[in-house]
C-alpha positions in Angstrom: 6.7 10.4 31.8 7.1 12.4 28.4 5.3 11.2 25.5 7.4 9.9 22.4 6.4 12.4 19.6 5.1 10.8 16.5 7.9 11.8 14.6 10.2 9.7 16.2 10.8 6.6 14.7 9.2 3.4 17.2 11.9 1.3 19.0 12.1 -2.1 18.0 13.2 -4.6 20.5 15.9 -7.1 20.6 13.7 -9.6 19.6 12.3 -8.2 16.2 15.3 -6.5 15.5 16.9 -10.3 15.2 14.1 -12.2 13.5 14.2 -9.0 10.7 17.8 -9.4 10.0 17.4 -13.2 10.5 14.8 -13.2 7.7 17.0 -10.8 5.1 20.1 -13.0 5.6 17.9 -16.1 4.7 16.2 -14.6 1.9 19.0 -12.8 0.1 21.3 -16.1 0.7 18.2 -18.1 -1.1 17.9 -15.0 -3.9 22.2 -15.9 -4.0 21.8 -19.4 -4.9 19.2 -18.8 -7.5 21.6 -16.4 -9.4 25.1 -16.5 -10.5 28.6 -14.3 -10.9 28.4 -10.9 -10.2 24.0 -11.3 -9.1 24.7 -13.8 -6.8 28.1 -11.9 -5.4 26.1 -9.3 -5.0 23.6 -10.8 -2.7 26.3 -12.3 -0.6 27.5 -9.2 0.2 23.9 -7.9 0.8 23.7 -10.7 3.6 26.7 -9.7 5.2 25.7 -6.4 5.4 22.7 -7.1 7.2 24.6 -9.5 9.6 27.3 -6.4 10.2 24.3 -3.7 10.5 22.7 -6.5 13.2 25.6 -6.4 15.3 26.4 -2.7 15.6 22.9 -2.7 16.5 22.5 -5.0 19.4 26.5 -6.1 20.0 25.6 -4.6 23.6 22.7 -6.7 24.7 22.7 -7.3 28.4 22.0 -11.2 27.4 25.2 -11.9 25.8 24.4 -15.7 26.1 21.5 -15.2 23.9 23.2 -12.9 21.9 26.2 -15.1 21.3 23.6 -17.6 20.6 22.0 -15.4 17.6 25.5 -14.4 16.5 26.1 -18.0 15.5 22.8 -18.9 14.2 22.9 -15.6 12.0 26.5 -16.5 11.1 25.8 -20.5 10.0 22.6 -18.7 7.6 26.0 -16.7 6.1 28.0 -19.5 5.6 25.4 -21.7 3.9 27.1 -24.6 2.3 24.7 -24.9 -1.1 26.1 -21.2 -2.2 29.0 -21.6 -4.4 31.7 -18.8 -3.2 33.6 -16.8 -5.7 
């Protein structure tokens, strides 16, 4: 087996991957109801971008249950009822 050279970035797995994006959603959502207008807007969109990066990224997983599963618990930290939507 071939070495990976050092240059290469590491691969993450499925797991970290999730609990990354998981923790980005979260925080900019929290950053989203501390601000207001266009800063809070702003963050919002942030979030969704992460949640749209994590799915290109592991939308294949052989586990789709437990994909599916992350997929909604990803989506319900978007949909956070205490931010007040535009």
């Amino acid at each position: 087996m071939t070495p990976v050279p050092p240059h290469l970035p590491r691969l993450y797995s499925y797991a970290a991957i999730t609990t990354h994006c998981a923790t980005q959603i979260a925080q900019f959502m929290a950053e989203a109801r501390r601000k207001s207008g266009a800063e809070a807007c702003y963050r919002r969109e942030r979030a969704y971008g992460v949640y749209i990066g994590w799915r290109a990224l592991v939308g294949g997983h052989a586990d789709q249950a437990m994909f599916h599963r992350d997929d909604l618990r990803l989506e319900a930290l978007l949909s956070d009822p205490l931010t007040p939507s535009p």
